[in-house]
C-alpha positions in Angstrom: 53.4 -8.9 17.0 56.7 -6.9 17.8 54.8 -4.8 20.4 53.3 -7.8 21.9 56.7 -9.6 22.2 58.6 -6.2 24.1 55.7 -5.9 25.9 56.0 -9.8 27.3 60.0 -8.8 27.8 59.0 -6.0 29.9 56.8 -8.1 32.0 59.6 -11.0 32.2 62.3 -7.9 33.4 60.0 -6.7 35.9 59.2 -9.3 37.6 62.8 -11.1 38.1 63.5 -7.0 39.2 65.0 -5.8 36.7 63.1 -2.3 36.8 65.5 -0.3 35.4 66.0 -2.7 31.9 62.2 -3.3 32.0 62.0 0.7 31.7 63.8 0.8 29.1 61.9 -1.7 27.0 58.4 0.4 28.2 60.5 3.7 26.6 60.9 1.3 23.6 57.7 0.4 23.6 56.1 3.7 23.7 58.4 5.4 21.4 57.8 2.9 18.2 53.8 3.6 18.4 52.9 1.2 21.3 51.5 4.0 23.7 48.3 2.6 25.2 47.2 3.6 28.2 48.4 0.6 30.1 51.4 1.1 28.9 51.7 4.2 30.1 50.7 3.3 33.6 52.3 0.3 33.5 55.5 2.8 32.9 54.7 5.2 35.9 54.6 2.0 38.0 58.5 0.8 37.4 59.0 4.7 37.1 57.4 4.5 41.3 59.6 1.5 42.1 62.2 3.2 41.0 61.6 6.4 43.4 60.7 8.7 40.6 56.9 9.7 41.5 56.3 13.1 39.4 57.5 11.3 36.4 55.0 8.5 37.9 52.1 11.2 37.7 53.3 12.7 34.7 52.7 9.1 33.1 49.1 8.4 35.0 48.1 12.1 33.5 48.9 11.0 29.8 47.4 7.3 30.2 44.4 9.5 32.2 43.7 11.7 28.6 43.5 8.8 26.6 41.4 6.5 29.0 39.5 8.3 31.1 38.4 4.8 33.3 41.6 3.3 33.3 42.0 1.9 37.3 45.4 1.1 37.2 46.9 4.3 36.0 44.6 5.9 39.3 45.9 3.6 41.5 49.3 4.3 40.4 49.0 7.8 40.9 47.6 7.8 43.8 50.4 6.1 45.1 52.7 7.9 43.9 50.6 11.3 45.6 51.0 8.7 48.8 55.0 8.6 48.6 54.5 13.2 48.0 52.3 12.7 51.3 49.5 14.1 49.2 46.8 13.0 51.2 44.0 14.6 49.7 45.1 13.8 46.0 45.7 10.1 46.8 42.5 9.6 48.8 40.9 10.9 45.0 42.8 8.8 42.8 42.7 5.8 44.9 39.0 6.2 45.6 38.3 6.5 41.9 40.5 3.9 41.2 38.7 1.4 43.6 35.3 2.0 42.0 36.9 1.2 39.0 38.7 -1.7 39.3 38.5 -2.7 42.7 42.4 -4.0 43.9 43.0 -6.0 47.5 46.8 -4.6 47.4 45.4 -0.6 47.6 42.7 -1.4 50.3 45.2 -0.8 53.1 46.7 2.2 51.5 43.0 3.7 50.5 42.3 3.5 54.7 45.8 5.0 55.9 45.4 7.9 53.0 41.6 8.3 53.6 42.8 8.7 58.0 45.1 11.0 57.0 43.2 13.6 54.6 41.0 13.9 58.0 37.5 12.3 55.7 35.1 10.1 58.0 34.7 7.0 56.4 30.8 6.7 57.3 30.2 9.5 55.0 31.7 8.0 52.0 30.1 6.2 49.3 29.3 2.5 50.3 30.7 2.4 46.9 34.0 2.2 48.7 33.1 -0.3 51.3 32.8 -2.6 48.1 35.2 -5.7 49.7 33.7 -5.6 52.4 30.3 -6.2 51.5 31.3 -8.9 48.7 33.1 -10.7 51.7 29.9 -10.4 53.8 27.6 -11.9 51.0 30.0 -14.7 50.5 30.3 -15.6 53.8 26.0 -15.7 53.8 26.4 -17.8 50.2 28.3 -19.9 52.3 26.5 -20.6 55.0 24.8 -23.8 55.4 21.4 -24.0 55.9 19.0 -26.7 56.3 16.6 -27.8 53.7 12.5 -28.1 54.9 10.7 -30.2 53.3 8.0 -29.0 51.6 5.4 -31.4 51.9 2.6 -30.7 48.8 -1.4 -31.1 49.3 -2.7 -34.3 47.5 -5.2 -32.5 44.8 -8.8 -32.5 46.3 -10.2 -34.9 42.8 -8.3 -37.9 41.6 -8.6 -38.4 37.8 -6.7 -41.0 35.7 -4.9 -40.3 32.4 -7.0 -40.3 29.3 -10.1 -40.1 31.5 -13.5 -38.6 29.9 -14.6 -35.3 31.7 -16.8 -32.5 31.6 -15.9 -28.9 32.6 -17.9 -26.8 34.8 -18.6 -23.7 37.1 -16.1 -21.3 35.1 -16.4 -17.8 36.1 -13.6 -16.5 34.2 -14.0 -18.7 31.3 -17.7 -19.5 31.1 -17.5 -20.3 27.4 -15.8 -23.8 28.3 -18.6 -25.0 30.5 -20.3 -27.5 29.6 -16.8 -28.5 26.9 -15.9 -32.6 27.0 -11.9 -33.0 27.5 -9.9 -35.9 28.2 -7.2 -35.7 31.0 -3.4 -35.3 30.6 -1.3 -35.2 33.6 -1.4 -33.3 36.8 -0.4 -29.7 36.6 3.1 -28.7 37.8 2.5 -25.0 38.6 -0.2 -26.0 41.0 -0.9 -29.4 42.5 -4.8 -28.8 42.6 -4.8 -28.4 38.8 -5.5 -30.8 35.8 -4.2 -30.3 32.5 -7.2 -31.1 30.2 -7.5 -31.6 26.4 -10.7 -29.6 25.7 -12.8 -30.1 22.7 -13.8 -27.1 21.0 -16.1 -25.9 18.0 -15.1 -27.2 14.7 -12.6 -29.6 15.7 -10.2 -27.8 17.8 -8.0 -29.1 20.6 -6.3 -26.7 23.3 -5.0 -27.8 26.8 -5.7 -26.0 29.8 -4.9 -26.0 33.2 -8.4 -26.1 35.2 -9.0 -26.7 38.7 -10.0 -29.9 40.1 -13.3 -28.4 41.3 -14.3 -27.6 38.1 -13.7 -30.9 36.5 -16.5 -33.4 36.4 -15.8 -37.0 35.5 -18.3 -38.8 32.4 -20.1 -41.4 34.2 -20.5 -44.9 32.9 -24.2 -44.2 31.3 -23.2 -42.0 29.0 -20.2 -43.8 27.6 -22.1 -44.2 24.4 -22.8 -40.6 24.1 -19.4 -39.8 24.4 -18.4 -41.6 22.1 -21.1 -40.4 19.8 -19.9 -36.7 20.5 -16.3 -37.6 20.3 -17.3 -39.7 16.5 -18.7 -36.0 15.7 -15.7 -33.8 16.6 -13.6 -36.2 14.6 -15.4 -35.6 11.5 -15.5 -31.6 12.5 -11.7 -31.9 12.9 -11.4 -34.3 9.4 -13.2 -31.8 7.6 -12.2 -28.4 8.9 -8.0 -29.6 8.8 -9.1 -30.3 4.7 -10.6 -27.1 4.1 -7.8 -25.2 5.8 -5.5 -27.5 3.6 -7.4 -26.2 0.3 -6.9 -22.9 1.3 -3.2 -23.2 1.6 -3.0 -24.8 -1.6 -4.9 -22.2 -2.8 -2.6 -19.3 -1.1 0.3 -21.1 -2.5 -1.5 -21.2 -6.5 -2.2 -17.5 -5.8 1.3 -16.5 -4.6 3.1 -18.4 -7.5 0.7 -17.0 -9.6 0.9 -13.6 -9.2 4.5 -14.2 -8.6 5.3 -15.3 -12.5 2.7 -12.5 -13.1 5.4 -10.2 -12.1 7.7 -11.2 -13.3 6.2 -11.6 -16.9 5.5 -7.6 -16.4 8.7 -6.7 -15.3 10.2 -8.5 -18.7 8.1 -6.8 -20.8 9.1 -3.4 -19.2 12.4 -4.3 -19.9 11.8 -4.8 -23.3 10.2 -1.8 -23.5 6.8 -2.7 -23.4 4.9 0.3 -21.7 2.8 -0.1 -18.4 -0.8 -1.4 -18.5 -3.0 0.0 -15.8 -5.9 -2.3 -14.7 -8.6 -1.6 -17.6 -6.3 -2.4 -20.2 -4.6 -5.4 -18.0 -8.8 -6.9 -17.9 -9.2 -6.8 -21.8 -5.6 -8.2 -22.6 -7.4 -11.0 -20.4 -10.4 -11.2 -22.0 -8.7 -11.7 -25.6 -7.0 -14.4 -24.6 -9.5 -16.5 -22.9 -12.6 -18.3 -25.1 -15.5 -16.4 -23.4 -19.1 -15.9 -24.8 -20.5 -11.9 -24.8 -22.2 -12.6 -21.9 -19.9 -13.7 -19.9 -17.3 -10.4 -21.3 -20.6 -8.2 -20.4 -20.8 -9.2 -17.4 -16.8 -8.5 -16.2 -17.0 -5.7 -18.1 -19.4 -4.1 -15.5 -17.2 -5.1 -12.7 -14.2 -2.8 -11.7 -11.1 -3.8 -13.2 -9.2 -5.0 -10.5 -12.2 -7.6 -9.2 -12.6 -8.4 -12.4 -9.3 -9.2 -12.7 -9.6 -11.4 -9.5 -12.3 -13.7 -10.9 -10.2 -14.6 -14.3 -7.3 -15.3 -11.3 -9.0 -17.8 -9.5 -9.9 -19.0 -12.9 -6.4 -19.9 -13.9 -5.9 -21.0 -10.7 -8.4 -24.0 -10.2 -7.1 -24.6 -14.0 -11.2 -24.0 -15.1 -11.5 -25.1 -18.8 -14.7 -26.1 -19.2 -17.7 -24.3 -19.2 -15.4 -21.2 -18.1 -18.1 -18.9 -18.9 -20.6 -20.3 -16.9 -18.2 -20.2 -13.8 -17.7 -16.3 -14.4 -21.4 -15.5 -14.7 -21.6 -17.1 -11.4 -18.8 -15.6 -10.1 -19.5 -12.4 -11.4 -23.4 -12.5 -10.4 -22.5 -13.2 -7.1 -20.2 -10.0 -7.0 -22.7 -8.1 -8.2 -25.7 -9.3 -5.7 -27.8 -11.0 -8.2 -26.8 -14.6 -8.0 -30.0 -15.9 -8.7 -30.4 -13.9 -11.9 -30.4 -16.2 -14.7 -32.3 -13.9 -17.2 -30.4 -13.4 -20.8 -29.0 -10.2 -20.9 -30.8 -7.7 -22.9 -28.5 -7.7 -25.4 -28.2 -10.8 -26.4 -30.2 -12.4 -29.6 -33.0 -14.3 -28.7 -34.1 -17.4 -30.8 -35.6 -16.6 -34.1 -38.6 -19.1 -33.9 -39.2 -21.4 -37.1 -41.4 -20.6 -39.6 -44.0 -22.9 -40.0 -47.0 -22.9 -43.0 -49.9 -24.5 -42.0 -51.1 -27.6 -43.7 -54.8 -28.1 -45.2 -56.5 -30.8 -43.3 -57.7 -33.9 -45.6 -60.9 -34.5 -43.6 -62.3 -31.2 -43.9 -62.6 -29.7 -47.8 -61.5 -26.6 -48.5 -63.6 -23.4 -48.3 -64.9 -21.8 -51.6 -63.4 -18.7 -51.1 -61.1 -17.1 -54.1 -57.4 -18.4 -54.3 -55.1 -16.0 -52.4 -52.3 -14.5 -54.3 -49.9 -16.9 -54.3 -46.5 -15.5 -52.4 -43.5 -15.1 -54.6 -40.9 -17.7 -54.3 -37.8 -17.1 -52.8 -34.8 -17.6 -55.2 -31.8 -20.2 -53.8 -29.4 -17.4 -53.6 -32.1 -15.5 -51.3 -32.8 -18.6 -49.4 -28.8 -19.4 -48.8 -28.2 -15.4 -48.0 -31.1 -14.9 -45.4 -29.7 -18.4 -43.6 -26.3 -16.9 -43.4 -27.6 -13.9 -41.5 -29.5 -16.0 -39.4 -26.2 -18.2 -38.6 -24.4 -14.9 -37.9 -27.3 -13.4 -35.4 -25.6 -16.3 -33.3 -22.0 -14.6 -33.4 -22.9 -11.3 -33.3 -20.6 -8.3 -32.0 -22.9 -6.1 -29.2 -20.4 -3.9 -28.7 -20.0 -2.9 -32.3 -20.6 1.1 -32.8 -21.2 3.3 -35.7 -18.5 5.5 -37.5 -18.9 9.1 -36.7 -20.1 11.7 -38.4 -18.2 14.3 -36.8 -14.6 15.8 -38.3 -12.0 13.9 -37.0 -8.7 15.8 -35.1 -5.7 17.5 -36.1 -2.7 15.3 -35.1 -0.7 18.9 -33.9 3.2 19.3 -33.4 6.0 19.1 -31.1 7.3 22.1 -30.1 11.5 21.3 -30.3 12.4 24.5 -27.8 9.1 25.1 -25.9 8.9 28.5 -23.8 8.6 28.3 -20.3 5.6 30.3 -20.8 4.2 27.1 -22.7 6.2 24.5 -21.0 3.7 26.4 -17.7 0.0 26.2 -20.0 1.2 22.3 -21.1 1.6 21.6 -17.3 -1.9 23.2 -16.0 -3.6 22.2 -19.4 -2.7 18.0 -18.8 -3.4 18.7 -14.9 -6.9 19.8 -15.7 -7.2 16.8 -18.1 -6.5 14.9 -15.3 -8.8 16.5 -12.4 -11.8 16.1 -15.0 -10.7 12.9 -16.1 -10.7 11.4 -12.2 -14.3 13.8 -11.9 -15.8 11.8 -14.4 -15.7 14.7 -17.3 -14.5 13.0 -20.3 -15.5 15.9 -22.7 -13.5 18.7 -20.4 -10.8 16.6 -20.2 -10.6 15.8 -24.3 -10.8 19.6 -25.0 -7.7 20.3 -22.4 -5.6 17.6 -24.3 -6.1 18.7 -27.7 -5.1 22.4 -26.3 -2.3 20.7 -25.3 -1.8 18.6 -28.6 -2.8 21.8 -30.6 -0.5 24.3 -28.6 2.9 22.0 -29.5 2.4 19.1 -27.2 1.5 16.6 -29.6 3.7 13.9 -28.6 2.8 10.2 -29.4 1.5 9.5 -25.9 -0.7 12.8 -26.0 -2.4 11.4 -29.2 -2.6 7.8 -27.6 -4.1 9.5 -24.5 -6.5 11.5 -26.5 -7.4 8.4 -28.9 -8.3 6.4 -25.3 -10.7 9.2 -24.5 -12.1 9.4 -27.8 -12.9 5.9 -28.0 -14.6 6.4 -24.5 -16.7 9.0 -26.4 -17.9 6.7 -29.3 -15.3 7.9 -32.0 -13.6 4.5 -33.2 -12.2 6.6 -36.1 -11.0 9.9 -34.5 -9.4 7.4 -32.0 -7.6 5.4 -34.8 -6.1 8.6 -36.2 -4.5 9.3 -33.3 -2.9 6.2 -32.2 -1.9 6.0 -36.3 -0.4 9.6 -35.9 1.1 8.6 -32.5 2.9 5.2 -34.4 4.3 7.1 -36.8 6.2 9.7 -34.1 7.2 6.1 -31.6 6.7 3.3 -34.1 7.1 1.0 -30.4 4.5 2.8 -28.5 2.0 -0.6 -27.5 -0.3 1.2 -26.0 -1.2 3.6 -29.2 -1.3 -0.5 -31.0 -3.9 -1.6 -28.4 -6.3 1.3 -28.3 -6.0 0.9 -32.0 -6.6 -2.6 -32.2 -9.8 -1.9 -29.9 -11.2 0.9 -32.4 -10.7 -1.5 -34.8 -12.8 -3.9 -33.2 -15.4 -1.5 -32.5 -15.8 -0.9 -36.3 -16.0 -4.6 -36.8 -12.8 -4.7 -38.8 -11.7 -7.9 -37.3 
């Protein structure tokens, strides 16, 4: 604010002509941190007034190094070079500084110094010739000149607003012959155009512009047709405008859906819950949701992530009855059987009644010995053969055996591992891995319990091995390991779920 206030003091001094105080207040100006390069050459042009040009140039030079397209400080030079009757060295500065920042009170100065340093003016730039050209196009601007009227074609058809027509004879649009369209207005861009609302397939409106030669008017006799056709594409319209408003709802269900999704998952990572990939992500599902074993079956021989997708769209449309039934479908469909509607093998079939067949009345018994009569069943018998019956209804399909073979040592953890066996832990779980993606669950269990074995044997190596154990029909090899692996990270959820599985598979509900 104090530079801006000696500046405006400077300017005041200079131009009652004061030079000499305006100087000064320039020299103050510069010396308390105010040296811009307009300041500078507005210094060297009260230093010119005053009859001191080197001290002028001097200025322009330092204004010059820190703008290097400052016009004024050129100009200013240049001038000053003029008063040396340095022709050459004014002609450059002022030149420069008319490209820059073109200025009417150097144009007559530019021509004397230009005459003088002996250069032709019709081989210099018509940069310089600037003034004079803008003076030329403003006096063209300016000139007045009269206005023809442009008198527009009538269009070769004549339509009325709203009228029923019929398009035809499109080459570059052949598709729309033969559309129905009602007219709008007459086209601005081109008086011999229509704009036309054109009905298209499954209720769809779009304006074009069309020429009036390819525009045939309805006629009178078919007034009811149209208006048969138009009934039509209103229902077409009705009807696709409510399915595209289902599926928005059902883009919106699905985006808040997987939206809270996760955001439940990112909570339960903060909590410390570990990461479920998709497999484990389907059963969690599954548990939670009353299906029959068909239905689980079924989803079960889906991949994870489509699977995944049908239970989605089943909390989305809020399905609660017959649930199962909708996922067969659903799941049938994915599969390419739809119209299967067979009973899986594996599920019990109807035990048909036992019926004893009653001697007929009419006709007397043959004389044949008595049979052996058949022992009678017991109540106890009787109740216990019912209840097995009743529980053929409920029964588990995916129930396996206990194993005969010797379960796995749980290993150790290595607290200062080599780098020698930090190197075999790295290529032994990468080999695990390689078989595990080819499909080789045995090659892959053997490298892990190297790795387990060798010192490795932390709680997510057992939980791993457990998983892959289970995959191989052990329930109780795998329940040893996720045990062993609870007891090293008592809050490891995945050893609990591959655990909980096992235990499922055993029947130990």
């Amino acid at each position: 604010r104090v530079l801006a206030k000696v500046k405006a003091k400077a300017s005041e001094l200079l131009a009652e002509g004061l030079a000499e105080k305006a100087l000064e207040k320039y020299s103050e100006l510069i010396k308390t941190g105010g040296a811009t390069a307009l300041i500078m050459a507005a210094r060297a042009e009260v230093l010119l007034k005053l009859g001191r040009p080197c001290a002028a140039i001097r200025d322009c030079c330092a204004a010059l190094q820190m703008n290097a397209d400052c016009g004024k400080a050129y100009h200013v030079r240049g001038a000053a070079h003029h008063q040396l009757q340095h022709w050459k060295k004014a002609y450059r500065d002022l030149s420069q500084g008319q490209r820059l920042d073109f200025q009417e009170g150097y144009a007559a100065m530019h021509a004397l110094v230009t005459k003088k340093a002996g250069v032709d003016k019709e081989k210099t730039s018509p940069r310089h010739d600037r003034h004079d050209r803008a003076k030329i196009a403003e006096k063209v601007l300016h000139v007045e000149s009269p206005v023809e009227e442009v008198k527009l074609k009538p269009p070769s058809k004549e339509f009325k607003i709203g009228q029923a027509v019929r398009l035809g004879g499109l080459l570059k649009a052949p598709h729309l012959n033969g559309k129905r369209g009602l007219v709008q207005r007459l086209s601005t861009q081109d008086n011999d155009r229509w704009e036309v609302e054109i009905r298209l397939d499954r209720g769809v409106l779009e304006v074009k512009s069309i020429r009036s030669e390819n525009i045939i008017a309805v006629p009178r006799n078919q007034a009811a047709e149209w208006q048969l056709e138009e009934a039509r594409f209103t229902q077409e319209r009705q009807k696709r405008e409510k399915e595209d408003k289902l599926w928005n709802e059902e883009q919106e269900k699905s985006k808040k859906f997987n939206t809270f999704r996760n955001v439940c998952e990112k909570t339960l990572n903060a909590q410390g819950f570990p990461i479920m990939d998709s497999s484990e992500k389907l059963e969690a599902e599954m548990s939670c949701l009353p299906l029959d074993h068909e239905a689980l079956a079924l989803l079960r021989r889906l991949r994870p992530q489509e699977a995944l997708q049908v239970l989605q769209q089943v909390s989305i449309q809020g399905i609660n009855n017959n649930m199962s039934s909708y996922i067969k479908i659903k799941v049938r469909s994915k599969l390419g059987d739809p119209d299967n509607t067979d009973e899986d093998p594996k599920m019990p079939q109807p035990v048909p009644a036992k019926t004893e067949p009653r001697p007929s009345a009419a006709t007397p018994a043959p004389a044949t010995p008595e049979p052996t009569p058949e022992p009678v069943k017991r109540p106890a018998e009787e109740a216990l053969e019912e209840a097995n019956e009743d529980d053929s209804e409920d029964e588990d399909f995916d129930l396996l055996p206990e194993e005969k073979e010797p379960t796995l040592g749980s290993g150790f953890i290595e607290e200062e591992p080599t780098e020698k066996q930090l190197e075999a832990f790295g290529r032994w779980k990468q080999e695990a891995q390689d078989s595990l993606e080819a499909g080789d669950v045995k090659t892959s269990l053997e490298r892990l319990t190297e790795v387990i074995e060798g010192g490795g044997g932390s709680a997510l190596m057992l939980t791993k091995r457990g998983e892959l154990l289970l995959k191989e029909r052990r329930p109780l090899a795998a329940i040893q390991d996720c045990s062993a692996a609870l007891q090293l990270n008592p809050d490891l959820g995945k050893a609990y779920r591959v655990r909980g599985i096992a235990h499922r598979k055993l029947g130990k509900y």
